[in-house]
TORGUKE-716741 format. One record per residue (C-alpha): x, y, z; residue in one letter. Coordinates in pm, whole numbers, padded with zeros to 5 digits, always signed. Example, Ala and Ser with C-alpha at 12.3 -4.5 7.8 and 13.67 -1.06 7.14 Angstrom:
% TORGUKE-716741
+01230-00450+00780A;+01367-00106+00714S;
% end
This chain:
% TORGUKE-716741
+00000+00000+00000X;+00111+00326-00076X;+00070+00604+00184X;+00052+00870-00001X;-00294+00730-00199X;-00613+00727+00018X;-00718+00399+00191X;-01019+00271+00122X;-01207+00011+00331X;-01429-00190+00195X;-01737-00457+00322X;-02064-00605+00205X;-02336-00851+00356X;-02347-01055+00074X;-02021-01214+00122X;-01669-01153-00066X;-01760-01388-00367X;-02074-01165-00483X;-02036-00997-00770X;-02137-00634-00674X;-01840-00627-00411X;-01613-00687-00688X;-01753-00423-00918X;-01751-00185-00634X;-01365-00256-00509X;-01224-00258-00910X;-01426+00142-00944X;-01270+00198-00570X;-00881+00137-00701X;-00968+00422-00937X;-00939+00677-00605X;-00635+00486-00391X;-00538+00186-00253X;-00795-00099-00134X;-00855-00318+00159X;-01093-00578+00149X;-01251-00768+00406X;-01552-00896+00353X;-01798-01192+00519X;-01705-01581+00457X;-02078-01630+00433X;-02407-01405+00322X;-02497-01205+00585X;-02764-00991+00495X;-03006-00859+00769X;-02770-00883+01030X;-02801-00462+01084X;-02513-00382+01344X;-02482-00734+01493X;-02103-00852+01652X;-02022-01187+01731X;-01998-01223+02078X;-01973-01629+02149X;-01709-01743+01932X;-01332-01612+01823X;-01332-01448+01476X;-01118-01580+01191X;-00945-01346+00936X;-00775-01512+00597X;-00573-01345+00426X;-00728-01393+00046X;-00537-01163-00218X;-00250-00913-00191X;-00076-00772-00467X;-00015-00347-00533X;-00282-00158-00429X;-00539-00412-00359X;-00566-00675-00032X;-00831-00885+00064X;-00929-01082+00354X;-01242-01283+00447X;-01402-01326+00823X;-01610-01553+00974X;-01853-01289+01095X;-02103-01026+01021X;-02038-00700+00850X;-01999-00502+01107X;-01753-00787+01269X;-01567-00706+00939X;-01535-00369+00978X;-01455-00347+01366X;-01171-00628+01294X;-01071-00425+01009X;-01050-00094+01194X;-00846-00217+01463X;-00617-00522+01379X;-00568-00565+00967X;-00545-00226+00796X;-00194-00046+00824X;-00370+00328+00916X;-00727+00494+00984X;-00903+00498+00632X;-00991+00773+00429X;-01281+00578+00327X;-01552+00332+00437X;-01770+00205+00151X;-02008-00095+00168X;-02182-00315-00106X;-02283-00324-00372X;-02545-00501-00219X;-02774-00740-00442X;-03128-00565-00364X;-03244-00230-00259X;-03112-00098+00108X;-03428+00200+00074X;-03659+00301+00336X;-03644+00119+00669X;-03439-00141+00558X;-03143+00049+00682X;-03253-00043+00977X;-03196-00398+00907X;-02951-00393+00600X;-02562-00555+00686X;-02496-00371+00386X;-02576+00005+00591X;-02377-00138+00929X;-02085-00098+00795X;-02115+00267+00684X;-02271+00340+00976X;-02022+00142+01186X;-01784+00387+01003X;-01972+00742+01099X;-01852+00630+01457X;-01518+00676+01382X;-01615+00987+01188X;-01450+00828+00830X;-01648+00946+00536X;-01869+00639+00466X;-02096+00519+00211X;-02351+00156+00113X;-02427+00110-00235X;-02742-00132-00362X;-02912-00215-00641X;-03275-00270-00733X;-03193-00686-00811X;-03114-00954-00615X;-03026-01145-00981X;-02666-01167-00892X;-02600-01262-01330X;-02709-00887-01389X;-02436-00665-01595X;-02379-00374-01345X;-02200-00131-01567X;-02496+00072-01599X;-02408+00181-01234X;-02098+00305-01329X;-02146+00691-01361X;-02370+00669-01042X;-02088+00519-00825X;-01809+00799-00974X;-02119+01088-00935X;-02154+00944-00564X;-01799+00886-00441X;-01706+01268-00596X;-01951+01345-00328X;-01805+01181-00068X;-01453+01260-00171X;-01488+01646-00234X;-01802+01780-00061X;-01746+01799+00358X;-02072+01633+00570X;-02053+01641+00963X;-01825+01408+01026X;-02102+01148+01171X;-02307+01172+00880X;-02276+00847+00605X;-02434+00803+00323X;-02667+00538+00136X;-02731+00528-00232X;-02957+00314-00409X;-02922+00236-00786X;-03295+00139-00974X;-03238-00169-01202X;-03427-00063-01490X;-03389+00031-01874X;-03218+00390-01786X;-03163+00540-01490X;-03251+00949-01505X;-02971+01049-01274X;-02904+01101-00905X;-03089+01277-00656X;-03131+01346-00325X;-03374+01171-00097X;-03475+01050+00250X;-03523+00715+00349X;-03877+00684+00322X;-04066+00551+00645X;-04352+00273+00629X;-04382-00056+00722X;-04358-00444+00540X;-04675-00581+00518X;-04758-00959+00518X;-04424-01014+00654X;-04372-01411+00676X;-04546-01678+00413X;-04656-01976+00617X;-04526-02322+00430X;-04579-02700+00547X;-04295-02911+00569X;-04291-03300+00412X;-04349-03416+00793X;-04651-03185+00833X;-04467-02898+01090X;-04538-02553+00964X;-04264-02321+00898X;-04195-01930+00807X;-04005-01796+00490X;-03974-01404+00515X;-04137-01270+00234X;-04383-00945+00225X;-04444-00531+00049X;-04276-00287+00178X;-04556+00025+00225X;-04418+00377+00288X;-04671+00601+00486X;-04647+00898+00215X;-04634+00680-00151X;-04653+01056-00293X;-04399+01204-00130X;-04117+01320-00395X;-03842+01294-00142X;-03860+00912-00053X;-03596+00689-00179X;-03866+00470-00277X;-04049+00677-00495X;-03766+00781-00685X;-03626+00466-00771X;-03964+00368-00893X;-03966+00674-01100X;-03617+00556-01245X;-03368+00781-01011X;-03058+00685-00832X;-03131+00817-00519X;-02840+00978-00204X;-02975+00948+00140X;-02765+01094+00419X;-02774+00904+00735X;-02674+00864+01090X;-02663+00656+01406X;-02798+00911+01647X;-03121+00777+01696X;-03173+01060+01957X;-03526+01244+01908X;-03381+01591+01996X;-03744+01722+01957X;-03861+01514+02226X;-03593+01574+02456X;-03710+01932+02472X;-04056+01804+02583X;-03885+01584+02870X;-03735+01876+02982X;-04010+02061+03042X;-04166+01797+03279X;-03862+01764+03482X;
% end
């Protein structure tokens, strides 16, 4: 690694052999030098989760100029807290996550691996950002992203964000995409959440399924309606869950 190029970190949920990872990291060696490390295993859902009842693993995968990559038995954010503190050589410049197979939009960064790592990285207060895109068909050319990715990570590069803020950007899947734009993460709710199956012995069992259904459909803003209008959408985030509004009433009654 050279120290005069910027370090970028990189991490998924869908483990190091999906294909969006590797698009992402080849785009990344574009802007500096690359660290990989990446789940064993798929991983999505698992949010901000840590192993806490077994030791974690990290191999050593690939090293050559510029580019290193290591795989861990563990959740993203295992990844990135193993990453941060025992494998790279210095504090990134960078933290970027994905590119997940499937929209991270609405209030599934609440639950997206792919989102725990950039968030993991607004603690340390290292410019972070998740990519996704609209299909979980993991065969799917992702070029089309290209521009999006370079548009996004000039963002995150050049402009300066508070320092806890990360980002998440969401790429449609769809015959063009009409640009990038800013959004929020739309709130709502899944509906019809599990799909009740049988097994061959009779027991009944749950596969997670269900529609997502944002509480304002109409609302310009949302990530979700303006990846169904065809838009790349930027949504800046952050782990303060703090409702600073509501503080104010506490106060009052104290």
């Amino acid at each position: 690694m050279e120290s005069s190029r910027p370090l970028i970190l990189i991490s998924n949920d869908d483990s190091y052999k999906a294909p969006g990872i590797k698009f992402l990291t080849e785009i990344a060696r574009t802007y500096g030098d690359v660290i990989v490390v990446a789940p064993e295993t798929p991983q999505s859902g698992k949010s901000s989760a840590i192993t806490m009842d077994q030791p974690l693993r990290a191999n050593l995968l690939l090293q050559e100029e510029g580019l290193t990559v290591y795989t861990v038995n563990g959740t993203p954010v295992d990844c990135t807290k193993l990453a941060l503190n025992e494998l790279v050589p210095r504090l990134p410049d960078y933290i970027l996550s994905g590119m997940n197979h499937g929209y991270n939009s609405g209030n599934c960064v609440i639950y997206s691996g792919t989102m725990g790592v950039v968030l993991e990285g607004s603690f340390y207060g290292i410019p972070s950002m998740g990519f996704s895109y609209g299909s979980h068909d993991q065969s799917l050319d992702l070029t089309p992203c290209t521009p999006i990715i370079h548009q996004s990570l000039n963002i995150l590069i050049n402009e300066k964000f508070d320092s806890h803020v990360c980002f998440n950007v969401n790429i449609p899947h769809c015959e063009k995409i009409l640009g990038l734009k800013p959004a929020i993460n739309a709130q709502g709710r899944w509906k019809h959440e599990y799909e009740k199956r049988i097994d061959p012995h009779g027991r009944p069992y749950y596969w997670t399924t269900g529609n997502y259904e944002p509480d304002e459909p109409n609302n310009t803003m949302n990530d979700v309606y303006l990846l169904d209008q065809g838009y790349a959408t930027i949504a800046p985030c952050t782990a303060d869950q703090t409702h600073y509004a509501s503080i104010k009433q506490l106060q009052k009654l104290f």
